[in-house]
C-alpha positions in Angstrom: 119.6 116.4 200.9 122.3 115.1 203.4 124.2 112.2 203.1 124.6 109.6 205.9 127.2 107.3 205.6 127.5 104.1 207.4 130.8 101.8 208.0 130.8 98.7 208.9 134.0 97.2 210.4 132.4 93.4 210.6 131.9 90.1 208.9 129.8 90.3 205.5 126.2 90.4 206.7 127.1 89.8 210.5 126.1 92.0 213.1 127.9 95.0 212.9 126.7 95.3 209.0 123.0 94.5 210.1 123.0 97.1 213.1 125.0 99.7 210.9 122.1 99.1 208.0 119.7 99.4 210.7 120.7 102.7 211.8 121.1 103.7 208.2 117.3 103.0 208.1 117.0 105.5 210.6 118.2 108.4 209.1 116.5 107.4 205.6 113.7 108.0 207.9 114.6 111.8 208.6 115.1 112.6 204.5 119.0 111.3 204.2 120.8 109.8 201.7 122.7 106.8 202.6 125.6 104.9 201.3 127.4 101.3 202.9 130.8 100.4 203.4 132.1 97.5 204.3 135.9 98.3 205.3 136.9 94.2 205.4 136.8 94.8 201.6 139.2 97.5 201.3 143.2 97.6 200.9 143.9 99.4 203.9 148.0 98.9 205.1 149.4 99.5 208.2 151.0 103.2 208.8 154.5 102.4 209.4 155.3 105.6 211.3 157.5 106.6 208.7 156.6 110.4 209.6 157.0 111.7 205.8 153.3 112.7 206.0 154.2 115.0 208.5 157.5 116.2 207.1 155.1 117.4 203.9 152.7 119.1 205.9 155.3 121.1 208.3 157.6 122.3 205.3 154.5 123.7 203.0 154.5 120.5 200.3 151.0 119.3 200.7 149.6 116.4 202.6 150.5 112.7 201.2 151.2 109.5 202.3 153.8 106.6 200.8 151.2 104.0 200.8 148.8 103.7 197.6 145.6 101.9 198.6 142.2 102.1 199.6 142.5 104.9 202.5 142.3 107.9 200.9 139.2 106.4 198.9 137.5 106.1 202.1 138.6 109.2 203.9 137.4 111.5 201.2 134.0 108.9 201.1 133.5 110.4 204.9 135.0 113.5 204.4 131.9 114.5 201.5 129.4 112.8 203.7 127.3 115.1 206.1 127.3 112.3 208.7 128.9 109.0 209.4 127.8 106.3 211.3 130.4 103.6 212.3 129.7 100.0 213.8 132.8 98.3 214.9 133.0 94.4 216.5 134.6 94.9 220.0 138.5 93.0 220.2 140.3 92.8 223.6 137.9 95.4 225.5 138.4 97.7 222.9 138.1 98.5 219.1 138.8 96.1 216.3 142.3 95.9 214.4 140.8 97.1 211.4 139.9 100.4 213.1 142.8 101.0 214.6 144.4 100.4 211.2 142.6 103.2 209.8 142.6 105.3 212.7 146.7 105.7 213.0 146.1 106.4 209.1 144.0 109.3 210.1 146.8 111.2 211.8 148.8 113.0 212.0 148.4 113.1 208.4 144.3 113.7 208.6 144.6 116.1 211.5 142.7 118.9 211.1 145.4 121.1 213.3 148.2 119.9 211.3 146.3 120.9 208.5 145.6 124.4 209.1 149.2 124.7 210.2 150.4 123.2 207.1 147.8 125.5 205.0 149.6 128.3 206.8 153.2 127.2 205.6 153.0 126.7 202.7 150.5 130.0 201.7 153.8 131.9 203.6 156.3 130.0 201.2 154.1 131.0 198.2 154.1 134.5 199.4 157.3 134.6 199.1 158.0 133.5 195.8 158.9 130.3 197.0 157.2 126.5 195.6 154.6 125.2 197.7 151.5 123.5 197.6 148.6 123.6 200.4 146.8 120.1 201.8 143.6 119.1 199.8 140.8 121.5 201.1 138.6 118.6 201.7 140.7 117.1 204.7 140.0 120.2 207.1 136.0 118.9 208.1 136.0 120.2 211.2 132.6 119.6 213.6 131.2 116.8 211.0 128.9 114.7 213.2 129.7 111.1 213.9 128.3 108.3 215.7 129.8 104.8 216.8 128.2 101.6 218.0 130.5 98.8 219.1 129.6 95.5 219.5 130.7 92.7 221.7 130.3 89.4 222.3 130.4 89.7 226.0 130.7 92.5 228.9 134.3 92.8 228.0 134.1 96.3 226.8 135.9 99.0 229.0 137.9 100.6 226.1 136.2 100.3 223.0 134.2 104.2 223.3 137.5 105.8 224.3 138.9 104.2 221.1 136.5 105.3 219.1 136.2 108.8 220.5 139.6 108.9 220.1 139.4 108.5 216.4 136.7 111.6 215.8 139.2 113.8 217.6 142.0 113.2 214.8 139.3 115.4 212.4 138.0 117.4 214.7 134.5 115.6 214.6 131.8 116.2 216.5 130.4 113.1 218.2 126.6 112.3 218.5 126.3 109.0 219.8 129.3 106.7 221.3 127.3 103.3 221.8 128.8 99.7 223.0 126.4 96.8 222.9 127.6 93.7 225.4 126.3 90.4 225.1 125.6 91.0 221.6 125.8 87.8 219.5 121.8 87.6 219.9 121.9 91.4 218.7 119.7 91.1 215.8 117.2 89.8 218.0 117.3 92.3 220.6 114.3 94.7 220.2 115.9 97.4 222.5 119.3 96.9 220.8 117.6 97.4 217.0 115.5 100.1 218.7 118.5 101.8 219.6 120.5 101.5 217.0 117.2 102.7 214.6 117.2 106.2 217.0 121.3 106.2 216.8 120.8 107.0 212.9 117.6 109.3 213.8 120.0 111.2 215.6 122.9 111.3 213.2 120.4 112.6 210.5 119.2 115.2 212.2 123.0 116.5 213.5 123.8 116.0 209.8 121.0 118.6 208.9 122.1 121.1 211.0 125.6 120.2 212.0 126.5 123.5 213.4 123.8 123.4 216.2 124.0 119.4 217.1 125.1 118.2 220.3 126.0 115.0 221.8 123.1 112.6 222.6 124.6 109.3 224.6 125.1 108.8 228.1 126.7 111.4 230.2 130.4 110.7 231.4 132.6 110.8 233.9 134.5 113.2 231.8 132.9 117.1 232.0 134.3 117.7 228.5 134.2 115.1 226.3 132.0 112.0 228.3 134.7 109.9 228.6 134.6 107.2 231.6 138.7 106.1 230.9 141.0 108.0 232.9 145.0 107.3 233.5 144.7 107.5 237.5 148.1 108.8 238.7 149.5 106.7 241.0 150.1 108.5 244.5 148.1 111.6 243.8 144.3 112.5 243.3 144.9 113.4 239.5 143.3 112.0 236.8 143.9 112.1 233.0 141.3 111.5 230.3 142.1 108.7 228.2 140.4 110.5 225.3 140.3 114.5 225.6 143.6 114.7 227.6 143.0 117.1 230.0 144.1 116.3 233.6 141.4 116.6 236.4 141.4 115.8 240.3 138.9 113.0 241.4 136.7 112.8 243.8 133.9 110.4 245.2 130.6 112.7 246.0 127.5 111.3 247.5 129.1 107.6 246.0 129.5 108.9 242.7 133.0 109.1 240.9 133.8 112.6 239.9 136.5 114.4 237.9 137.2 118.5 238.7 138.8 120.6 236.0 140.2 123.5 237.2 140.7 126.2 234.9 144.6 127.6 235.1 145.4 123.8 234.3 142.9 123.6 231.6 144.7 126.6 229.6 148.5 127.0 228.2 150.1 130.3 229.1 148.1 132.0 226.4 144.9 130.8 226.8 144.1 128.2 224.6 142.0 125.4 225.8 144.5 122.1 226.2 141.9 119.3 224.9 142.6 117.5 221.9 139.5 118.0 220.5 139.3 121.5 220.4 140.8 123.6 218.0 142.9 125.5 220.6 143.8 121.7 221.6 145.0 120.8 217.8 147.0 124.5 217.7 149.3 123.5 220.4 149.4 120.0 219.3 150.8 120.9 216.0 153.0 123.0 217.0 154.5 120.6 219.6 155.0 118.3 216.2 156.5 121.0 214.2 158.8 122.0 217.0 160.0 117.6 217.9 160.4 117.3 214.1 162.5 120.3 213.5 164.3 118.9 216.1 164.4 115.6 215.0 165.6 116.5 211.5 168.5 118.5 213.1 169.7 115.6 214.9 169.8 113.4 212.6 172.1 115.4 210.8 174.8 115.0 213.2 177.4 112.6 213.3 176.4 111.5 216.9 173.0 110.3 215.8 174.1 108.7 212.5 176.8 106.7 214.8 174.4 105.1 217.1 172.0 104.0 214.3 175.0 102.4 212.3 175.8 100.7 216.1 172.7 98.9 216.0 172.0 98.2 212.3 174.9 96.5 212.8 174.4 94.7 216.5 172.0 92.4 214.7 169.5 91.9 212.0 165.7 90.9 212.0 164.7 87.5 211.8 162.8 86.7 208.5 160.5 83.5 207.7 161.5 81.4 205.3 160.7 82.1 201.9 160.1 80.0 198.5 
């Protein structure tokens, strides 16, 4: 039997835990298993950026993180699931603290590239009689389907399915449905929204049953790859940059209608592989991209140069602290 998993990222009992129970009810429907989470009642911290994730997983030592809380608890709750559903109350046009929290927890450390790559090292370093040990198995889940439904308060709500997309591409997850519900506060009394919601977890199920042949099932995009309608416009040309998959385009306006042109010599590096981030040729060239800036970083912070100029400004001044009792 599969296993749907729903997260919500709201109030106890508010919306987004109503809608994300509804479209739990939905996939009960098709023969799932369900679990909840609430995510307001985890420890999650803040990933301070401190890169030792990263230095593990490019030098063949496995895959951990400094911070011991709730995160890894959830990740591996989503990473033995055979579907997730996430519903997350829209903040600032976009998606809540609390998922962004989680999200910058996903990578680089959860990055199913990075991963691979790391797998890689540290089966070489082994090879060679040296000590290593290879990331958890469980983290590489490529293609596991995912669906999001945001909810707002208003029509204020340009970013929130780019930062939600953006999240699934960390894994290498294959979205289903990327939702965003304005005017929402009524929500729970919104047939069509509860209708919606109820087919959002139909959908789910059924790309959880047969994950390999599931495809995306929301609105089509401006975006030709990943659906995407948030582009980085660069300023005095016609180029265009997706916000989520990363490729650069060329836009156009054809018969009134906003489109964005990939052409295929920009869509490729020099050997072929496919530039978006959510591909797996994408996450090859990201990773090595990291493993290349970090080897360079850790070679320059061996000099005496670098190790000057951070002395100059630890010294220059000292963060302001509140008071304390």
């Amino acid at each position: 039997m599969a296993k749907v998993l729903g997260v919500s990222f709201g109030t106890k009992n508010g919306n987004n835990d109503s809608i994300c129970k509804e479209a739990l009810m939905g996939a009960v429907e098709e023969g799932c298993e369900v679990e909840f989470i609430r995510a307001m009642d985890l420890n999650i911290k803040h990933c301070t950026g401190c890169i030792t994730c990263v230095k593990m997983l490019m030098s063949g030592q496995g895959n951990m993180c400094i911070h011991k809380d709730d995160f890894d608890w959830l990740f591996f709750k989503m990473a033995e699931a055979d579907g997730i559903i996430m519903c997350d109350p829209i903040f600032e046009t976009g998606a809540s603290g609390l998922f962004h929290t989680i999200m910058d927890r996903f990578g680089p450390r959860m990055d199913t590239g990075n991963n691979v790559i790391a797998t890689q090292i540290a089966e070489k370093i082994a090879a060679e009689g040296g000590k290593s040990k290879a990331p958890d198995p469980r983290i590489i889940c490529p293609g596991k389907p995912v669906s999001y439904i945001g909810i707002g308060g208003s029509d204020w709500g340009t970013h929130v399915q780019s930062d939600h997309a953006i999240q699934s591409m960390t894994p290498t997850w294959k979205v289903i449905d990327n939702e965003w519900v304005p005017w929402s506060k009524r929500a729970l009394l919104d047939d069509k929204v509860v209708a919606r919601a109820h087919q959002i977890g139909v959908n789910l199920a059924r790309a959880a049953k047969d994950p390999e042949h599931a495809t995306y099932q929301g609105a089509e995009g401006v975006c030709p790859h990943c659906h995407a309608n948030d582009f980085y416009l660069v300023p005095g040309t016609d180029k265009a940059i997706c916000s989520v998959c990363g490729l650069e385009g060329h836009v156009s306006v054809v018969d009134g209608k906003i489109q964005v042109e990939y052409r295929h010599d920009e869509c490729y590096d020099e050997r072929g592989l496919f530039r978006a981030h959510d591909t797996a040729e994408g996450k090859q060239i990201h990773g090595e991209d990291i493993g290349r800036m970090e080897g360079e970083l850790a070679q320059l912070q061996k000099g005496d140069e670098y190790k000057q100029r951070v002395a100059k400004y630890k010294a220059f001044i000292q963060p302001t602290m509140p008071p304390r009792d």
